[in-house]
Every structure is written in C-alpha cells, then in structure tokens.
N, C-alpha and C positions, 0 to 999 in steps of 0.2 A: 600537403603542407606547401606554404609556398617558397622556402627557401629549401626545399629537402632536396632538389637536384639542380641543380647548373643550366642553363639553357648554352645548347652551342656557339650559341650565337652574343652570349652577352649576359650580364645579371637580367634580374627581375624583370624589367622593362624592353618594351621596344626600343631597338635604337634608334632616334630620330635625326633630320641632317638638323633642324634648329630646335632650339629650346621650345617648350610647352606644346608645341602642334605639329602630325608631321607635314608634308608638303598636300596633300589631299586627307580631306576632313567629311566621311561620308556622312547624308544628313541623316539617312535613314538605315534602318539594317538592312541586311542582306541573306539570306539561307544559311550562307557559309562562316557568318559572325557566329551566330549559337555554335556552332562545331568549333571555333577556333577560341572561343570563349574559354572552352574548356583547359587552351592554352596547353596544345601539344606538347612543347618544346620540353616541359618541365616534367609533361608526362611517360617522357623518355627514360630517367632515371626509374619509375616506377615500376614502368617495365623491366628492366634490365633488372632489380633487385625479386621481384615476383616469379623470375626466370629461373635467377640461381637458386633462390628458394623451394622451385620446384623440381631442377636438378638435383641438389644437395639429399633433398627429401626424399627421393630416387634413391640417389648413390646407396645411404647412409641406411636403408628399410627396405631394399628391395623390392617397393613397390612401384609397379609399374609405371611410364608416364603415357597415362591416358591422354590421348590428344583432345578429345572431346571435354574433357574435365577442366586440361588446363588452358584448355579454349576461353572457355566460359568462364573460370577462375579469372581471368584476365579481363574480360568484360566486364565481371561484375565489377573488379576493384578498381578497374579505369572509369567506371560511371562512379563509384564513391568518390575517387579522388577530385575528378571532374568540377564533383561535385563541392568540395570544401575547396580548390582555386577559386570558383565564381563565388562564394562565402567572402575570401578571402577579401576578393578583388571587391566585392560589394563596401563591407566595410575601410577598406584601404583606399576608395575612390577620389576622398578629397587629398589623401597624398601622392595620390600616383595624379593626379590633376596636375597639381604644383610639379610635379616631377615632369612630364611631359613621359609619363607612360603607358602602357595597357588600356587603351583609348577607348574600350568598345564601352566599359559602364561609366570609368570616367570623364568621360567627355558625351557622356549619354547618348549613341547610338543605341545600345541597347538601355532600355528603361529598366529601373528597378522592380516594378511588376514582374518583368518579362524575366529577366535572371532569379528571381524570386523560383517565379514558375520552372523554370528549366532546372532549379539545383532538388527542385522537393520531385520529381519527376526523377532524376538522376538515382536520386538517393532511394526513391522507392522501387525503380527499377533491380540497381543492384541489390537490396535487398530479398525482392521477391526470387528474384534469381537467384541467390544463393540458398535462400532457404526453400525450394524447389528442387534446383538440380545440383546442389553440391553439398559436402561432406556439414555435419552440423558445426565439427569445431573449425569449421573455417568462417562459419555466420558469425559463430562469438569473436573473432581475431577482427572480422569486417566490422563490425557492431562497436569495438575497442577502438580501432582507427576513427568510427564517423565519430565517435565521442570526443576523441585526442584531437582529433583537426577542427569541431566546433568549437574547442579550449582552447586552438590556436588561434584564432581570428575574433570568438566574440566576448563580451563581456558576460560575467565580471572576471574570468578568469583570464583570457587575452594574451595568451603565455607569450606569443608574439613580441611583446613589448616589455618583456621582461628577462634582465640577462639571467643568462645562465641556463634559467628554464626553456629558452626559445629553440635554445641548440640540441638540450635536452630533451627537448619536445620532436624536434624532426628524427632525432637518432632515435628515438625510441619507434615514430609514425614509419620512416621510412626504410633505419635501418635490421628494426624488429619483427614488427606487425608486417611491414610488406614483404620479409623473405617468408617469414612464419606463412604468410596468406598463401603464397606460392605453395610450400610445402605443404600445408593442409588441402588445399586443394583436389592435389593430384589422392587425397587420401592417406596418406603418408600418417602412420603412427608418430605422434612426436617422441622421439627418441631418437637421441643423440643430435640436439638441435646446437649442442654448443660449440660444431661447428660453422655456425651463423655470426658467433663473437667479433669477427674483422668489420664486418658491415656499419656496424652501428659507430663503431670508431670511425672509419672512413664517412659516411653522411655525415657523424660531426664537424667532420675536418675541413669536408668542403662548403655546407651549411655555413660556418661560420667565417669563412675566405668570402662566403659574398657580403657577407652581412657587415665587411668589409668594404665594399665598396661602393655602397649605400652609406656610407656615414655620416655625408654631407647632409644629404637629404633626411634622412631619420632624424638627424639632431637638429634639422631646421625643424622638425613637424614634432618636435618633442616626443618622438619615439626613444627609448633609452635597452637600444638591443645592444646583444655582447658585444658587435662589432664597434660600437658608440660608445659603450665601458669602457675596453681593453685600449682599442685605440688599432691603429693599420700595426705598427713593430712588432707590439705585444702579441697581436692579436692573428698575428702571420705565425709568430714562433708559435702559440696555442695549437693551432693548425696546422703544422706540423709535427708538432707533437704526437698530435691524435692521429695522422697518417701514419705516424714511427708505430704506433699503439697497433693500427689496424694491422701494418706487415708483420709484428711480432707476432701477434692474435693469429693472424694465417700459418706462420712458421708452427706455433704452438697445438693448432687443430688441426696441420696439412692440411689445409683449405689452399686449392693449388686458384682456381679462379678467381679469391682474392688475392692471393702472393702476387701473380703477375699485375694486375691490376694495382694493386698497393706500391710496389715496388718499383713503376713506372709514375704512380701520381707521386710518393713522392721527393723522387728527382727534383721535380719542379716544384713543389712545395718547400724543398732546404734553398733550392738557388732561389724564388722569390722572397722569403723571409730573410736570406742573407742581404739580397738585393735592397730591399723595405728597411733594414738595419741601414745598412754602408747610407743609402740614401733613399731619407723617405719622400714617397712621389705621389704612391698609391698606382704607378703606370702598371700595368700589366700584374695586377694583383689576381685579378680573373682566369689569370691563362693555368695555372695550377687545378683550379675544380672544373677547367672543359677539358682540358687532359686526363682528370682522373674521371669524370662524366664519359668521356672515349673510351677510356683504357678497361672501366667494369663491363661498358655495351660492346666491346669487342672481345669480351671475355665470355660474355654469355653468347656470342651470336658464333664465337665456336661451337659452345654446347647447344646451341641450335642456330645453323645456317640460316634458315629463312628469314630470321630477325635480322639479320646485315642487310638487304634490299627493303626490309621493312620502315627501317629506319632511316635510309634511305629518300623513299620514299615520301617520309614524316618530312623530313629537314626539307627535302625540294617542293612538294607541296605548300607549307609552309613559306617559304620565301617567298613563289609566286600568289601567296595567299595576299601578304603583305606589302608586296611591290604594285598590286595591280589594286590593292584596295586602298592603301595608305601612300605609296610612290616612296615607301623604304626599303633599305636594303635589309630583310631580317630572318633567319640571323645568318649573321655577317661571320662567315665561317675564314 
C-alpha cells in the first residue's frame, strides 16, 4: 500500500530542494532505479509488521521460528508488496508529476513497459515462492494482500481515492495480512491471533497522519482521500484517536511490543493534534507517524537484533542512492 507505512524521511514523495524537479534529472535508468523502484523506505514498515507477526506467532503456538521460513516469508512479501508500490506509482504518475515526486515513472526514467515488466515478474516471483516453499495458508494471506493492493491503486475499485475505505484499506493490508503473513509463515497454527488487534489501529493512525499532509496536493488532482475529507484538525484528532485505540488494544491482549511502540507514538500524536488545534499550520504533522514508524521497528529489532543494522543499512543506502542520483537529501532524517 502506499500510505501503509511512513518513510523516515518524509511523506510519500521525495523531498526535492525546488518544486517539480530535483537538482539532477537522469535521462536514462540505471540498475539500481528497478531496486529503488520498489521504494524501500516504505518497505520498512512491512518489515517491521511481518516480524512481529512472526514473533507473536511463536510466542502465542509455540512454534518454532524457522529462520529459513521466515527468511523466505520475507522475500516473498517484500516482492508482492514491491510489487503493488510500482502499481501504485504507475497509476499515480500524473500526480506525483505535478507534485514533484517519486521521479523514476513520473518523469519517465523508467518506462511504463519496463515497470509493467518488473511488477508481473515481482508478483510471480513471490508467488511461486510461496507456494513452493512455504506454508499453504500463508499463499492464501499473500493471495488476499495482492488482491487488497490491486483495489488499492486500480480501477474500478481504487479504494485509494476514496475516504474512509483508503485507511481502511491499509489497516486491514498492513496492519492484518502483513502480521497474519509473518505468523503464517513461520507455520504457526492461527490460534490466538487476537493478539495482532493493536496493529491495525496503529497503521490506521499513521496512514491517515499522512494522508494529511498531502492534502494540498490530492485536492489539487481531485483525489478526495480521508486526509482531504476530515481536513489536518479533524483529522489529527482521528489519528489519535486510533493510536489511543492501538495502546488500549495492547493493554487488553498484553501485546507488550505494541504497548511500547503505541505508547511512545502516541505522545506525539496528542501534542501534534493539540498543536493542529491551538494553531493550524499543517508544520510538523509528519513527525507523529516516523516516530511511531521508529518506535514499532525498534520494537521488533529487539525481538530480532539483526534487523537494527538492517535497517540501518536501508536508510543509508537509500540516501546515497538519492544524492548521487537525484542531488537530494533523502530521506532527511
């Protein structure tokens, strides 16, 4: 989905230093565009949520966590997801134009062919792969997401552009299907998955904090998402609401990984909807969903170390991906 997780660095888009272009405009692609196509940054929450899902799954069935399983569990869904951003980005490319963002189909470095190519490639990949070497009811949970995120980006259904269901739509893709994927994965009998309930309140929360500060832009391109509805005041307080939702939900399942995580985002989620009351700006609307984007990925990179260098890694990669190819700072942590 493409608002299901925060990028560290900023909403949806690149940050650019001037409107519509950044400083360097490459004509042609490059190796490393297809790979960033995929638009890491976003695929950070995915992670982080397929993680806990596969802890929880653990904890809660005592079924072992296969590293080999939840290896591969992770591949596959990072090639589906991959797979519905470049969807996303395909259809969104005359708005992220006018926007000045996500440059590689927008501004046609990569051709529509070429991303064509790479998402059915993506998609067939992760499928073969699951149904191969992983558990069967995790093919059908993969299978549920490629469908939810085709209904998020194309027509006729386009949940995307439609309130209510948009936010709806990520909390069910990111905060359901991608803990549930996690959990199936490692093989895990579903049983006792209700304590997975915090998640989907939280992706709501921060989902529709961005879809916040896009407002401008959506209601220039006649897109009519929640954030365009509600408006920034409303639509701060809504968002935290749904945080208040997610930490009760942990309190009530002992879900201790999203307690901390909930209870850190939101902090920032009451002082920016106060702040959006007292005086609306729309400044610093963002800084509530990369805090709680932090707060879940340093919750799971407890319950596995490696993912803190991992991550790591993503974020600085990334920046030099974007500085050296575009001469932006991204993302601007």
């Amino acid at each position: 989905m493409d608002r299901g997780g925060i990028e560290l660095g900023g909403s949806r888009g690149a940050t650019t230093r001037q409107a519509g272009r950044p400083p360097l405009m490459p004509g042609r692609p490059a190796p490393p565009d297809y790979l960033f196509l995929l638009r890491p940054m976003i695929l950070i929450p995915v992670w982080t949520f397929f993680l806990l899902g596969a802890w929880h799954g653990s904890a809660a069935t005592g079924t072992p966590l296969d590293r080999a399983l939840l290896l591969t569990g992770i591949a596959s869904f990072t090639a589906m997801a991959g797979a519905a951003y470049i969807v996303n980005q395909i259809t969104d490319r005359e708005t992220d134009r006018a926007s000045g963002k996500l440059f590689l189909i927008s501004h046609g470095i990569i051709g529509l062919p070429a991303a064509w190519t790479e998402t059915t490639a993506l998609a067939v990949l992760s499928i073969c792969s699951a149904a191969i070497l992983l558990p069967r009811q995790y093919l059908f949970i993969l299978l549920a997401g490629a469908a939810l995120g085709a209904a998020y980006s194309l027509e006729p259904f386009r949940l995307k552009r439609r309130p209510a269901l948009d936010v709806l739509a990520n909390a069910a893709a990111n905060g359901v299907l991608n803990t549930l994927a996690g959990w199936a994965a490692i093989g895990a009998p579903l049983d006792g998955i209700a304590v997975l309930a915090p998640y989907p309140l939280a992706v709501a929360a921060v989902h529709l904090s961005t879809t916040l500060a896009d407002i401008d832009g959506d209601r220039a391109c006649g897109l009519r998402t929640s954030g365009v509805v509600l408006g920034r005041g409303t639509g701060m307080t809504v968002s935290t609401l749904l945080m208040a939702g997610a930490f009760a939900a942990a309190i009530l399942t002992r879900n201790e990984p999203a307690l901390y995580g909930s209870i850190v985002s939101l902090l920032f989620f009451f002082v920016a909807s106060a702040s959006e009351r007292k005086k609306p700006s729309g400044a610093g609307i963002l800084l509530p969903a990369k805090v709680s984007t932090l707060a879940f990925s340093l919750a799971a990179g407890v319950l596995f170390p490696a993912y803190i260098p991992a991550l790591a890694a993503v974020i600085i990669l990334t920046r030099v991906y974007y500085m050296k190819r575009f001469g932006i700072r991204y993302p601007a942590l």
